[in-house]
Backbone as a printed PyTorch tensor [residue, N CA C, xyz], in Angstrom:
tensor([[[  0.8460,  -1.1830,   0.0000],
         [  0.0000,   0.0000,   0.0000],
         [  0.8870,   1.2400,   0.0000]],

        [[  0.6070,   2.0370,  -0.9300],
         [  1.2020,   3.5780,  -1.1670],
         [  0.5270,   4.6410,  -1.2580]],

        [[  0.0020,   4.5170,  -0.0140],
         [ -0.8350,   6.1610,   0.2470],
         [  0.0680,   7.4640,  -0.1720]],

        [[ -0.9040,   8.1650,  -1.0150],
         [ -0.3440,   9.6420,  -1.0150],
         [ -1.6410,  10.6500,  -1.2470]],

        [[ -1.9010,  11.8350,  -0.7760],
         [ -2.5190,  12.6570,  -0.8200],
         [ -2.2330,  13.4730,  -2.1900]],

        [[ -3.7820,  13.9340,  -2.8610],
         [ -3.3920,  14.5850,  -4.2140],
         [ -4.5390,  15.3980,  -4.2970]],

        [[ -4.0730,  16.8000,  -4.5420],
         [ -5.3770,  17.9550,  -4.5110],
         [ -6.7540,  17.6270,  -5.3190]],

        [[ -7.8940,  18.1360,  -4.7990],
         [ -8.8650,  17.8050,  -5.7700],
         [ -9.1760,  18.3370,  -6.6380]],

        [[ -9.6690,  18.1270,  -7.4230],
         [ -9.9670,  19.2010,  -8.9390],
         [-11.0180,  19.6830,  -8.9920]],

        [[-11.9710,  20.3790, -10.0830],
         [-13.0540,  20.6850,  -9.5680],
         [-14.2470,  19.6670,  -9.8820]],

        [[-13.9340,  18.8750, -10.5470],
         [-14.8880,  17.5990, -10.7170],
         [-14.6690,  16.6840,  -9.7870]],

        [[-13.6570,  16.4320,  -9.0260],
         [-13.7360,  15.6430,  -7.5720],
         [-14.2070,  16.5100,  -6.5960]],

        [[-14.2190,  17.6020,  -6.5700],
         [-14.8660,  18.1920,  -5.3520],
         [-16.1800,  18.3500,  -5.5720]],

        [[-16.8690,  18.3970,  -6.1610],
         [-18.1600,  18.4350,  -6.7510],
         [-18.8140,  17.3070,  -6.2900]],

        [[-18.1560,  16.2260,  -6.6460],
         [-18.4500,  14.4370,  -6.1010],
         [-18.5630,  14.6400,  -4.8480]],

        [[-17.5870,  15.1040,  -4.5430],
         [-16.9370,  15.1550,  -2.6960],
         [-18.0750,  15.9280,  -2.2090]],

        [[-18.4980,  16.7870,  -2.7810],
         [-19.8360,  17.8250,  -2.2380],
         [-20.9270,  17.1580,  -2.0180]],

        [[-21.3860,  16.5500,  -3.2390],
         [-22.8830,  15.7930,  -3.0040],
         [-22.5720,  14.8900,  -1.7440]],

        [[-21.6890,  14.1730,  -1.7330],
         [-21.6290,  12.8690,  -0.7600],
         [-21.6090,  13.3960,   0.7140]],

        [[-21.1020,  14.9680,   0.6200],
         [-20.9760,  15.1840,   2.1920],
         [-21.7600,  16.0220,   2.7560]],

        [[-22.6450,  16.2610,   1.9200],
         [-23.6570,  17.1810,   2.3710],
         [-24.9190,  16.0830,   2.4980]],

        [[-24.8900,  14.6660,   1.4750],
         [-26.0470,  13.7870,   2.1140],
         [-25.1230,  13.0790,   3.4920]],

        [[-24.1060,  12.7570,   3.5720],
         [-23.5050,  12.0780,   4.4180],
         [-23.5360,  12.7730,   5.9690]],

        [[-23.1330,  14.4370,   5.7530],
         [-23.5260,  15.2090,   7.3850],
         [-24.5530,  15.1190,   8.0070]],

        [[-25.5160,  15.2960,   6.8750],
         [-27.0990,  15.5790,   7.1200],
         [-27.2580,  14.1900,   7.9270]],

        [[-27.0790,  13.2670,   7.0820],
         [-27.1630,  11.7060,   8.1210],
         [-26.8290,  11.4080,   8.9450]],

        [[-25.6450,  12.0870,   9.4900],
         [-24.7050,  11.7690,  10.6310],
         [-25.2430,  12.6930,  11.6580]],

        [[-25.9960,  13.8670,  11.6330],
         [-26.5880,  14.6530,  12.1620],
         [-27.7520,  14.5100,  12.7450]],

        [[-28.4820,  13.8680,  11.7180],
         [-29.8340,  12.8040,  12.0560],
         [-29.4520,  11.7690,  13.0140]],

        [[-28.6740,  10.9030,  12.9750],
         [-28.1720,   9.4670,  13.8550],
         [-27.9860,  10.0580,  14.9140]],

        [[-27.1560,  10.8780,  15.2000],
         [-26.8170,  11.6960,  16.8480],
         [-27.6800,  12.2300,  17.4910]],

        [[-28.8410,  12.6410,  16.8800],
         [-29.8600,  13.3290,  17.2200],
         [-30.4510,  14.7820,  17.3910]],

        [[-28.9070,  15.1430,  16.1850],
         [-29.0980,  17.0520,  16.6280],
         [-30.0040,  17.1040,  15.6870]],

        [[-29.9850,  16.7960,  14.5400],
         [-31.1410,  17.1950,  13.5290],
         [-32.2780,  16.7500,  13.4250]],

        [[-33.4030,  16.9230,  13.2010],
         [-34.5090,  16.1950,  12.6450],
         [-34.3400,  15.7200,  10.8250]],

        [[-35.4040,  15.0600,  10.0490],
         [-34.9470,  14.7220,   8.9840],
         [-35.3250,  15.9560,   7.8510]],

        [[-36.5060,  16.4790,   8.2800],
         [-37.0980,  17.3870,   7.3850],
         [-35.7730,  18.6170,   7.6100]],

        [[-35.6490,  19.4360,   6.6250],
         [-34.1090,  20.4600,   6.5560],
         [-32.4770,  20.2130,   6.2990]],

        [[-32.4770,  18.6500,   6.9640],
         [-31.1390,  18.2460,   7.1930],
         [-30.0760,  18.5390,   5.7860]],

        [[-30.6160,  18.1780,   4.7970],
         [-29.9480,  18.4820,   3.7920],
         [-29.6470,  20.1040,   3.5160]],

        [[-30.8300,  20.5690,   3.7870],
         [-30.7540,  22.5640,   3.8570],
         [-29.3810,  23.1420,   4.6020]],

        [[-29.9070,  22.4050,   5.8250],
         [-28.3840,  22.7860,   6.5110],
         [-27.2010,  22.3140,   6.5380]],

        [[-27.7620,  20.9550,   5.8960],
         [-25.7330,  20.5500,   5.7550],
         [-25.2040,  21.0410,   4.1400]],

        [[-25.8550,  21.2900,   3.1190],
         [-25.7580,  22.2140,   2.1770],
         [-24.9440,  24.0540,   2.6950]],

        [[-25.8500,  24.1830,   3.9670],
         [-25.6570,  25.8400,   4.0690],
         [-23.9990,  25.6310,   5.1570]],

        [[-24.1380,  24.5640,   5.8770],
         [-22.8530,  24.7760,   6.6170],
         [-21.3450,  24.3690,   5.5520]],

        [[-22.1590,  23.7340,   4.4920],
         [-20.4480,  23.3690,   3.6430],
         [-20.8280,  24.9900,   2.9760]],

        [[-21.2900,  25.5950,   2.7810],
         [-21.4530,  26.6450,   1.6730],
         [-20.5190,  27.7700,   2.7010]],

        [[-20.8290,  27.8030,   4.0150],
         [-20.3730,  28.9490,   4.9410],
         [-19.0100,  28.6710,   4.9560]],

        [[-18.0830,  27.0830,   5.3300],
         [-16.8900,  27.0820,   5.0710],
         [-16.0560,  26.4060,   4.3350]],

        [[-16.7080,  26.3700,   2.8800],
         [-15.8840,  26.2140,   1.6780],
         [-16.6520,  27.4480,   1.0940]],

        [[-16.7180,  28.3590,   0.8480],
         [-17.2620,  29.3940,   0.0860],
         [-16.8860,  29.6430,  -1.4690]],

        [[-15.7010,  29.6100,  -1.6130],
         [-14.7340,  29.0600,  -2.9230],
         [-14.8000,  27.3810,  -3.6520]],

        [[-15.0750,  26.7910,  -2.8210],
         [-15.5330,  25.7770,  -3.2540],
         [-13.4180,  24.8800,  -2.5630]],

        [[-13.1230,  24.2620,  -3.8380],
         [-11.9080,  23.4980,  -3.5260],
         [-11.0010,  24.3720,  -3.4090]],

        [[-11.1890,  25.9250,  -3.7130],
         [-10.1200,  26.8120,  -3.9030],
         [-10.2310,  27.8410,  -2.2010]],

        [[-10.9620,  27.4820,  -1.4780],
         [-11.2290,  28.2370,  -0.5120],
         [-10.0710,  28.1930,   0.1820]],

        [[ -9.2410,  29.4310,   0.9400],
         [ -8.2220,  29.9810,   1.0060],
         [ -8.2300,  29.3210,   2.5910]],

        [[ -6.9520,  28.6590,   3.0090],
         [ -6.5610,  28.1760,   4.3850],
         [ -7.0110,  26.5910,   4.1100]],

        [[ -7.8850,  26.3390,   3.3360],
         [ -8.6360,  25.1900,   3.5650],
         [ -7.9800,  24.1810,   2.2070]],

        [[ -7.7090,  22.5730,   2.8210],
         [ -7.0050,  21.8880,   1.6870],
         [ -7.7390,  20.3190,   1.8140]],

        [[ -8.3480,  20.3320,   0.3130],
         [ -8.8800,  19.1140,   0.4860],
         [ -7.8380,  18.2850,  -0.7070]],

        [[ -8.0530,  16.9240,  -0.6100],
         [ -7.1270,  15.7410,  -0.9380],
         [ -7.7060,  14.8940,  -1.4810]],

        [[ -7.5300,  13.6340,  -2.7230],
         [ -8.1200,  12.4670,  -2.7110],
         [ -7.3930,  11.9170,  -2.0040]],

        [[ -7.1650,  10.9240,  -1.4050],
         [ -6.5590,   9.5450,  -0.9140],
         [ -6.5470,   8.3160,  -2.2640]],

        [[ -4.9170,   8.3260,  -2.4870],
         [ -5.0030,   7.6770,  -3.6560],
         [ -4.2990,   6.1100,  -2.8090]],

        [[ -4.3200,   4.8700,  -3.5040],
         [ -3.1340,   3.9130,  -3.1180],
         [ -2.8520,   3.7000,  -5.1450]],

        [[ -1.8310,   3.9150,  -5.1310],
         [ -1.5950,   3.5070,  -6.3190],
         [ -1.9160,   5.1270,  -7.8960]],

        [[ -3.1840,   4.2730,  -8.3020],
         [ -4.2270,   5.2140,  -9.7480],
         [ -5.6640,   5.6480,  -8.5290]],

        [[ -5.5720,   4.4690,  -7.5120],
         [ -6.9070,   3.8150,  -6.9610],
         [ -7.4120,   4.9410,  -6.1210]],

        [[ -8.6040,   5.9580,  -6.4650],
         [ -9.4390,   6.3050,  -5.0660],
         [ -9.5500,   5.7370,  -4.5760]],

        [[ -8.7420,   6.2350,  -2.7890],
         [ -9.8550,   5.1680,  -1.8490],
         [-10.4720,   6.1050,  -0.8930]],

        [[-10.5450,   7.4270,  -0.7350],
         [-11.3130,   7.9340,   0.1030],
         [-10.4250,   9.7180,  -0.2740]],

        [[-10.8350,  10.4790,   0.8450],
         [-10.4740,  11.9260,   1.3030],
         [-10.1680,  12.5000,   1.9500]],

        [[ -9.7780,  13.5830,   2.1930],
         [ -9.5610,  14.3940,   3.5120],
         [ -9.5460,  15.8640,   3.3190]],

        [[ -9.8560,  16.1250,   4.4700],
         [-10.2250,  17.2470,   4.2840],
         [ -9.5050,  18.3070,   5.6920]],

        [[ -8.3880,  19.1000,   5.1480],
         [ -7.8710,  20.0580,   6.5790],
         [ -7.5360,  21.1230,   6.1020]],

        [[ -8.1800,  22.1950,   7.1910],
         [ -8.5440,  23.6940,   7.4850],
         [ -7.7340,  24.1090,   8.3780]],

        [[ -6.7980,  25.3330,   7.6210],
         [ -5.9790,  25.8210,   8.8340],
         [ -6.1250,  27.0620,   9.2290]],

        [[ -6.5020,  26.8280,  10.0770],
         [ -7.9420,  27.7000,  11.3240],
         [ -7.1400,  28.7870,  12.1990]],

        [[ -5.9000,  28.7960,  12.7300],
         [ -4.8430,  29.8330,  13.1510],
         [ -4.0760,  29.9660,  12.6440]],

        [[ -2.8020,  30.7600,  13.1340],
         [ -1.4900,  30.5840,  12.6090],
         [ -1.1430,  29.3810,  13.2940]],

        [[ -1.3560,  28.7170,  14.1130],
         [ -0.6690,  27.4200,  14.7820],
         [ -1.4570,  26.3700,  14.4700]],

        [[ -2.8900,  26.1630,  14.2580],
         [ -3.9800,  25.1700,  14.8050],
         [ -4.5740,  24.9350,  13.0720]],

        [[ -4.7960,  23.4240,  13.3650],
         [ -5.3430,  23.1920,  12.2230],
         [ -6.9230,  22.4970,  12.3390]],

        [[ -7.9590,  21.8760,  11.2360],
         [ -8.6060,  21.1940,  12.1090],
         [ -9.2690,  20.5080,  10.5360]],

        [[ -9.2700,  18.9820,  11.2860],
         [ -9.7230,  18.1900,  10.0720],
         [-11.2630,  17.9530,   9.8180]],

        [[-11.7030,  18.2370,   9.0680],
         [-13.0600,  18.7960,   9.0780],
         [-14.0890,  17.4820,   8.4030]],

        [[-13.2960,  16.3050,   7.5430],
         [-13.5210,  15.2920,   7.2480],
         [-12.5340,  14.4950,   6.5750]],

        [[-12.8970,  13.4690,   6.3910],
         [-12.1220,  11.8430,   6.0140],
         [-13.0910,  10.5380,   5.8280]],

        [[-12.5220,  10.4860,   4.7320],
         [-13.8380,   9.0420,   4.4250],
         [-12.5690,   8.4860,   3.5130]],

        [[-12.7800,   6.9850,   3.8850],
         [-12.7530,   6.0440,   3.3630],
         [-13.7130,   5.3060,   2.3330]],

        [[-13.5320,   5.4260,   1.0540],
         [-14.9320,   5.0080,   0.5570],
         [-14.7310,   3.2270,   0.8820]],

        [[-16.5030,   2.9410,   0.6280],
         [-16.9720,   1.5820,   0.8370],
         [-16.4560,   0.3680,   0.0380]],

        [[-16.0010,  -0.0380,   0.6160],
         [-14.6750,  -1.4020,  -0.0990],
         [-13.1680,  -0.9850,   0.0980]],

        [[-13.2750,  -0.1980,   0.8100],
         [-11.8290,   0.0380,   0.9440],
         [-11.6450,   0.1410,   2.5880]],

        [[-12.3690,   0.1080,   3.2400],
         [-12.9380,   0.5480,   4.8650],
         [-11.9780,  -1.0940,   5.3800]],

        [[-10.7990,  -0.5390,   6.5820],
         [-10.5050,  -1.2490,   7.1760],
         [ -9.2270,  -1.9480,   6.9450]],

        [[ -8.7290,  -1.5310,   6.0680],
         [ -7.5910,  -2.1170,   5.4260],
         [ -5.8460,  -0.9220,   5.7160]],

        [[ -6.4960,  -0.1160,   6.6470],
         [ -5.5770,   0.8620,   6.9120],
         [ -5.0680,   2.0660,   6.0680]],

        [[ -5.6980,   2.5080,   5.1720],
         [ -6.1110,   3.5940,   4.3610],
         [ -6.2930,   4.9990,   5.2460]],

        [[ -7.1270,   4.4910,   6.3790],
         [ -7.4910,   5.8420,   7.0900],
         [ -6.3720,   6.3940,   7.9400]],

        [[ -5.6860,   5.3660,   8.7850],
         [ -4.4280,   5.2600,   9.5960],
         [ -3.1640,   5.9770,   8.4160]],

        [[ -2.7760,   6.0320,   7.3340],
         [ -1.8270,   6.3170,   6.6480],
         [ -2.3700,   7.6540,   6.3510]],

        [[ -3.6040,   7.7830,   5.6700],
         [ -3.8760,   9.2530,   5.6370],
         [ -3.9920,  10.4350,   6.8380]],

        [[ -3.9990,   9.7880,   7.6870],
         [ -4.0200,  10.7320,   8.8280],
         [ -2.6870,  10.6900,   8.9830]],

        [[ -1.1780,  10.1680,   8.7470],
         [ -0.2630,  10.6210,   9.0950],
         [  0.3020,  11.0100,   7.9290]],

        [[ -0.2600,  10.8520,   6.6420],
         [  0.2390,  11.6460,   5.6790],
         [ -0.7300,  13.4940,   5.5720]],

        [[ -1.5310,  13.4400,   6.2250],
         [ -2.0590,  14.9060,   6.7410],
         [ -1.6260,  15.7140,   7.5750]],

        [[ -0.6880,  14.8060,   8.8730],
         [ -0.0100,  15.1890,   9.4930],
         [  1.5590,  15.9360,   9.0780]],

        [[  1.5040,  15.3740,   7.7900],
         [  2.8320,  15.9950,   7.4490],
         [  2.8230,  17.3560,   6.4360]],

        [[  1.5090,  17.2350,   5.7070],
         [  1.0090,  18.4730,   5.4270],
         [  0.7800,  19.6140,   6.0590]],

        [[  0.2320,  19.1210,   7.3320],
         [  0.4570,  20.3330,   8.4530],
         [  1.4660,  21.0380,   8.9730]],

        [[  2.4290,  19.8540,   9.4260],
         [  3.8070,  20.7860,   9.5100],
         [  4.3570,  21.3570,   8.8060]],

        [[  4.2070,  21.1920,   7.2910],
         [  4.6840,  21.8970,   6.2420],
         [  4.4340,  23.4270,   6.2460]],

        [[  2.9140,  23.4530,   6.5150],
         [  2.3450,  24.8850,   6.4300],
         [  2.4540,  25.3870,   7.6050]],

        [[  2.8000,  24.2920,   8.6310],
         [  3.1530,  25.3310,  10.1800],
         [  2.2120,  25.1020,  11.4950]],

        [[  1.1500,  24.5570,  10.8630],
         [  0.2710,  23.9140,  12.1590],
         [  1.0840,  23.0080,  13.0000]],

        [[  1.1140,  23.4180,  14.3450],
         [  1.3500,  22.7040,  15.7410],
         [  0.2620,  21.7730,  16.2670]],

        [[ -0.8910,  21.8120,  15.4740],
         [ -1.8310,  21.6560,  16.4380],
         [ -2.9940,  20.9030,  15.5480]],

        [[ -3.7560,  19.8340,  15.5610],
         [ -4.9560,  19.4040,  14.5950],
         [ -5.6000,  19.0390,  15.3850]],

        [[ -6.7230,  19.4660,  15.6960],
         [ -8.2320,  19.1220,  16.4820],
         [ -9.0450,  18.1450,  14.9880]],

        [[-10.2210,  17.8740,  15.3890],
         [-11.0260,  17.0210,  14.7440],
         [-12.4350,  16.6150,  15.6100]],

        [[-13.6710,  16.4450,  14.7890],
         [-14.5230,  16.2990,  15.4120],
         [-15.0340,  15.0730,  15.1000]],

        [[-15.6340,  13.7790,  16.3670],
         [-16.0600,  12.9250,  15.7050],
         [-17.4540,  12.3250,  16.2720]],

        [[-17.7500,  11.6870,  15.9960],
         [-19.6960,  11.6710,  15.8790],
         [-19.2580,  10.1570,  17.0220]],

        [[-19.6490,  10.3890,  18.0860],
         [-19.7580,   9.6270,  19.5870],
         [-20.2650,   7.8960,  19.2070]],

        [[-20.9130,   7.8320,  17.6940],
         [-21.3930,   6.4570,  17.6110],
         [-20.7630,   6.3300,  16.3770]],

        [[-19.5370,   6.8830,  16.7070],
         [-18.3590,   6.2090,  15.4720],
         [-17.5540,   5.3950,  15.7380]],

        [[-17.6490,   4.3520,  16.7210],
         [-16.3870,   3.6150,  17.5410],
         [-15.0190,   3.4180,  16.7490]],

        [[-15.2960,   3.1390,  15.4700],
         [-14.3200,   2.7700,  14.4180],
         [-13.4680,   3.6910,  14.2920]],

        [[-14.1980,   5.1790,  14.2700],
         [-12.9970,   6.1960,  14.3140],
         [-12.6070,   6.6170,  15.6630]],

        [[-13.0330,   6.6460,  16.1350],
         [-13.0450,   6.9130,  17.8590],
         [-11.7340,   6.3250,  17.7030]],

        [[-11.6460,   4.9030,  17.7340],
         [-10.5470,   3.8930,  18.0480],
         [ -9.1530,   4.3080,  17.5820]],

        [[ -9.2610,   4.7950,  16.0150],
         [ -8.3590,   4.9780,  15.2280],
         [ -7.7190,   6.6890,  15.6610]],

        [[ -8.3810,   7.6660,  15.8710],
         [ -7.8860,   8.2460,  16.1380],
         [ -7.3830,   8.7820,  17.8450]],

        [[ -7.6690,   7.7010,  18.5440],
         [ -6.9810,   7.4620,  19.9020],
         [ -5.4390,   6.8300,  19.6810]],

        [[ -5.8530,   5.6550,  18.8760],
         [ -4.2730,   4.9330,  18.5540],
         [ -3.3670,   5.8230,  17.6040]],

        [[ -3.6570,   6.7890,  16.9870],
         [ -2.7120,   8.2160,  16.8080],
         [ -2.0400,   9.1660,  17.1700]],

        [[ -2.2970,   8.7760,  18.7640],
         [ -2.5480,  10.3200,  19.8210],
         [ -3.4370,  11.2640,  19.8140]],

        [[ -4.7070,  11.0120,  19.3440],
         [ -5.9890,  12.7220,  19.4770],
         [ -5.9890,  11.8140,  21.3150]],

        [[ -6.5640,  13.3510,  21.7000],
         [ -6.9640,  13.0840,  22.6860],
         [ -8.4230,  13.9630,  22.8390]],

        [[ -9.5910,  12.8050,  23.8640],
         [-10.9110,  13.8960,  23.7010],
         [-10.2100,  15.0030,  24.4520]],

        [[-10.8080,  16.2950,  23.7490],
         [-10.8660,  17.6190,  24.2320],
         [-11.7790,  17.8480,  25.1490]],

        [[-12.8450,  17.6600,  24.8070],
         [-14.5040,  17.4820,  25.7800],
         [-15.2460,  16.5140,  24.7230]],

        [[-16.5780,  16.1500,  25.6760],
         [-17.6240,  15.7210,  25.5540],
         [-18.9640,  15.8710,  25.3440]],

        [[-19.4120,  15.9010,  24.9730],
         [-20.7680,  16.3650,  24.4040],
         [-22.3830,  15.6120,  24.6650]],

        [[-22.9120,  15.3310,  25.6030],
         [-23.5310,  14.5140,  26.3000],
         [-25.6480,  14.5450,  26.4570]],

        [[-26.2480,  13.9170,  25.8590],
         [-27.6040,  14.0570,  26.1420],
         [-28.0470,  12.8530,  26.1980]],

        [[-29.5810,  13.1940,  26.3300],
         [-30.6900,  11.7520,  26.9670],
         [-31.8330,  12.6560,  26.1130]],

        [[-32.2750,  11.7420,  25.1310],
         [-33.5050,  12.0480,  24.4390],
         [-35.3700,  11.3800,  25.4210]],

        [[-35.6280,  12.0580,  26.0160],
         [-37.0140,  11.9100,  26.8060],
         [-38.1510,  11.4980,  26.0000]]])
């Protein structure tokens, strides 16, 4: 396996758009912040607020995840200070999940960061993700806080 990160163009980000604006909306729904009716409205309006440029939006660097010719997923990191960065997404696409794709891209993101000067990468992850939970503990993230409810 020969992971390397490679900018997106504007016909991969376009792809990358539809999938993550149905994919937030869902992940938003499962946790329980959203209801279903809007979800797409707003996960449409929150990629629109910080990609505004689209793949060209300034601080912000999205990637395919190649092994080889082969898509196998993305990433996506925003550098949010002069020190702090923050990974805003990563997917592995389906058939490729588990084979350590995600583990290599996160330390080949890591090296993108130091390049541009980030000390620092936060990341947010959805509490009924165990899979990533796991993976990005065995990296060194550490939780920052917690985020905690009971639906009545």
């Amino acid at each position: 396996m020969t992971v390397r990160l490679e900018r997106m163009n504007t016909v991969e980000f376009r792809q990358y758009l539809s999938y993550a604006i149905k994919n937030f909306a869902e992940e938003q729904i499962k946790c329980g912040s959203w209801e279903q009716q809007g979800a797409i409205s707003k996960a449409t309006d929150v990629h629109k607020k910080l990609l505004p440029d689209g793949e060209k939006t300034e601080n912000n660097h999205l990637f395919i995840i190649r092994d080889g010719e082969q898509e196998v997923g993305m990433i996506w990191l925003a550098h949010k200070t002069s020190k702090k960065g923050f990974i805003y997404d990563i997917n592995i696409w389906e058939g490729n999940q588990g084979k350590g794709y995600g583990k290599q891209a996160m330390k080949e993101i890591e090296l993108v960061a130091k390049k541009i000067g980030i000390k620092k990468i936060g990341l947010h992850v959805f509490g009924h993700n165990k899979v990533a939970r796991g993976l990005y503990e065995k990296l060194g993230y550490m939780e920052t806080n917690i985020k905690m409810e009971k639906t009545l």
